[in-house]
PAROMAR-253683 format. One record per residue (C-alpha): x, y, z; residue in one letter. Coordinates in steps of 0.25 Angstrom, whole numbers, padded with zeros to 4 digits, always signed. Example, Ala and Ser with C-alpha at 12.3 -4.5 7.8 and 13.67 -1.06 7.14 Angstrom:
// PAROMAR-253683
+0049-0018+0031A +0055-0004+0029S 
// end
This chain:
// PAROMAR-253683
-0485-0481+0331X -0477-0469+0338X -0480-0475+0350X -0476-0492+0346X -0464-0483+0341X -0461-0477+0356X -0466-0491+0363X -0455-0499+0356X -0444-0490+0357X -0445-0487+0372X -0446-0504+0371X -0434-0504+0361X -0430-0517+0362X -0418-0519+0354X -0410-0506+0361X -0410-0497+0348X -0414-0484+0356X -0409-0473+0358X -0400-0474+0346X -0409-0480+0337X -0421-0470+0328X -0434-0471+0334X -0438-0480+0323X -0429-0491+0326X -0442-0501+0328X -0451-0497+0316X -0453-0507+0311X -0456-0516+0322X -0466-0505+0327X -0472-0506+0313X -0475-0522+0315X -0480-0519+0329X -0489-0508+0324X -0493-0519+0312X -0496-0528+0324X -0504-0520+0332X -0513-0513+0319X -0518-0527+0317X -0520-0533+0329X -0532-0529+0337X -0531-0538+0351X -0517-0536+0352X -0512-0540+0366X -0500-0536+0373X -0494-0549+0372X -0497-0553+0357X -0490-0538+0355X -0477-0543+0363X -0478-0552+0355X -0477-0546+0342X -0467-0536+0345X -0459-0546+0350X -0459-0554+0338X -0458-0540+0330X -0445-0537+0338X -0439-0552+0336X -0442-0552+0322X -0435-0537+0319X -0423-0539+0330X -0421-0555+0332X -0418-0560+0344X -0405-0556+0344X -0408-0542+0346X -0422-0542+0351X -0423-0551+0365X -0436-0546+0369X -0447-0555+0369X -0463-0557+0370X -0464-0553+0386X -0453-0541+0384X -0462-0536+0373X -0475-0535+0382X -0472-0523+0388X -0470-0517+0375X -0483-0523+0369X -0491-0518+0382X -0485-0504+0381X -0490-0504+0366X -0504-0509+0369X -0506-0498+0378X -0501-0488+0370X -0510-0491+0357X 
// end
């Protein structure tokens, strides 16, 4: 978990840090975590999916303008470091 923690904030997609706590994206790590606990053949692009469906759900698309392909350097750098 510590390290999903430093993967997504280095990402920080909205812009919260560095005046934002650490914790900022909990609970979107908690859902990506939850993801990836139960789902064995996880590849990186069903994973750039999911957090890009996590991030559009918690932010909207107001606030949030990634999307699938921007979160695919975030997945592969996830699936490495498991």
């Amino acid at each position: 978990m510590d390290k999903l923690l430093l993967i997504i904030n280095e990402w920080d997609p909205i812009g919260f840090f560095p005046l934002a706590p650490k914790d900022e994206y909990a609970s979107e790590i908690k859902k990506i975590q939850e993801y990836l606990n139960t789902n064995q053949d996880i590849t990186e692009e069903k994973l750039a999916q999911k957090i890009n469906e996590i991030f559009l759900m918690s932010f909207g698309s107001d606030v949030y303008a990634e999307d699938t392909v921007g979160c695919l350097n975030v997945a592969k750098n996830i699936i490495s470091n498991l």
